[in-house]
N, C-alpha and C positions, 0 to 999 in steps of 0.2 A: 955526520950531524944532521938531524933530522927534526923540526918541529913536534913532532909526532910523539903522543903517549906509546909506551910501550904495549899496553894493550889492543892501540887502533893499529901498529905495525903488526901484531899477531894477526891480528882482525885482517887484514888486507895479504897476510902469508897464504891465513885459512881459509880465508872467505874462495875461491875456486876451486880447491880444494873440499873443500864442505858440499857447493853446487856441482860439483862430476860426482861424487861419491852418492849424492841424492838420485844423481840420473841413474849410474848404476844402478841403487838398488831397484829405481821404476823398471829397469829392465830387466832383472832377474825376478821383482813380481809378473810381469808380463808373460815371458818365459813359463815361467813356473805354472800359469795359470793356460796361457795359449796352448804351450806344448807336451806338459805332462800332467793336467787337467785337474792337478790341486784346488779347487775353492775354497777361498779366503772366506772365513765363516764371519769374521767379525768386521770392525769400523777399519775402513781403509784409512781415514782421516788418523784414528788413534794411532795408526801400524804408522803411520807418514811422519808423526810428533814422534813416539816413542824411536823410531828408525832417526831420525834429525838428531838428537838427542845422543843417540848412543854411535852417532856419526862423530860430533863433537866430541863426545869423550874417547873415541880410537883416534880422532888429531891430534890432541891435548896431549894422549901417551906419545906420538910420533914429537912431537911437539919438547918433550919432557926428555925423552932419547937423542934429539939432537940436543939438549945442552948438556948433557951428560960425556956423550961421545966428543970424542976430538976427532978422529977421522972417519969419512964414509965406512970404511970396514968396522970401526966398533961398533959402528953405529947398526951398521946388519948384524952383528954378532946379539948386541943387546936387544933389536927387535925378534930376532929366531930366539932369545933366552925367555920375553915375554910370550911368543907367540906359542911355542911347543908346549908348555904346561894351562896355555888357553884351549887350545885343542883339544887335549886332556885329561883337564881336569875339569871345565867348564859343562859336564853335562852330554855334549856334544858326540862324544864317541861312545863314554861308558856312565851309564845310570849313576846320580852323584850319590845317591842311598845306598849306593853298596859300598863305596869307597871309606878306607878307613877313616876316623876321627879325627887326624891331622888333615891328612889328604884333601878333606873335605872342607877343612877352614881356609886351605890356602887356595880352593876354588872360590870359596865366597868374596876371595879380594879381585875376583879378577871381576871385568866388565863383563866381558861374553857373557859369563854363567846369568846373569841377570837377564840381557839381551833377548837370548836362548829362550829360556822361560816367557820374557814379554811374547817373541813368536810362537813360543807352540802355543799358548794362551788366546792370542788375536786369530790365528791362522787355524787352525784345529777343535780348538772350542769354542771360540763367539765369545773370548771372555770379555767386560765391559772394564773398564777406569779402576773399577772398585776394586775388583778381584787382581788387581795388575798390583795392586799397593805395593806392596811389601817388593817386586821386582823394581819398582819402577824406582821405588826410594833408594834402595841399595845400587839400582846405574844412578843414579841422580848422586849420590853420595862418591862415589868412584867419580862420576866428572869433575866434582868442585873440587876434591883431593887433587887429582890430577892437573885440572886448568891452575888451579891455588901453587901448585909444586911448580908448574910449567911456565906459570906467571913472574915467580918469586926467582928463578933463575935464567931466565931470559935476560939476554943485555944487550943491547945495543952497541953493534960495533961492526969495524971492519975487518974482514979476516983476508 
């Protein structure tokens, strides 16, 4: 029994989680830039939002798979079930304009495929705010689904 809203308990699950995941990515920008001499053409600050952002929504799904799962093994089963058609079908491996009609919707549900695009977009082109919309709405759209599902199933208890 705990005082506590059920959202300030997520908040306090997520919250270090949320801060190591930030440092990570500081350091694989770092890398990326120190050691295989990529320059980040656009706003570090928007790539910083947009990265926070789509940080919160890969906890939300971790978040969403532990109340789904009952034991740490379904629980790896059902994140390799989300993860291998993120890889994909997200853009990431193969061009999503070639992929068939279906194939390509069931990309658009996932977060990455969004993600993806915000980076190649900051990091490659200089794109600004503007030209992010339509990415930025559709991860924005996947977090509130997700934290909403994550939220709505969350319970409080002892196991």
């Amino acid at each position: 029994v705990t005082p506590l809203a059920r959202w300030e308990l997520i908040l306090g699950k997520l919250l270090p989680y949320a801060i190591m995941a930030f440092g990570e990515m500081l350091i694989v920008l770092v890398l990326m830039v120190a050691v295989f001499g990529v320059r980040i053409q656009g706003s570090m600050l928007l790539l910083a939002a947009l990265s926070a952002l789509f940080i919160v929504t890969s906890l939300g799904l971790g978040l969403l798979i532990s109340t789904i799962a009952r034991t740490q093994l379904q629980a790896i089963q059902i994140a390799f079930l989300i993860m291998m058609p993120s890889v994909l079908l997200s853009g990431f491996m193969f061009p999503r304009a070639e992929m068939p009609t279906p194939i390509y919707w069931i990309g658009a549900v996932l977060p990455v495929t969004y993600f993806i695009e915000i980076l190649r977009g900051i990091i490659l082109r200089n794109a600004d705010a503007i030209d992010l919309v339509p990415h930025v709405a559709g991860l924005a759209a996947c977090c509130v689904v997700i934290l909403t599902l994550s939220l709505s199933r969350f319970r409080k208890q002892l196991a």
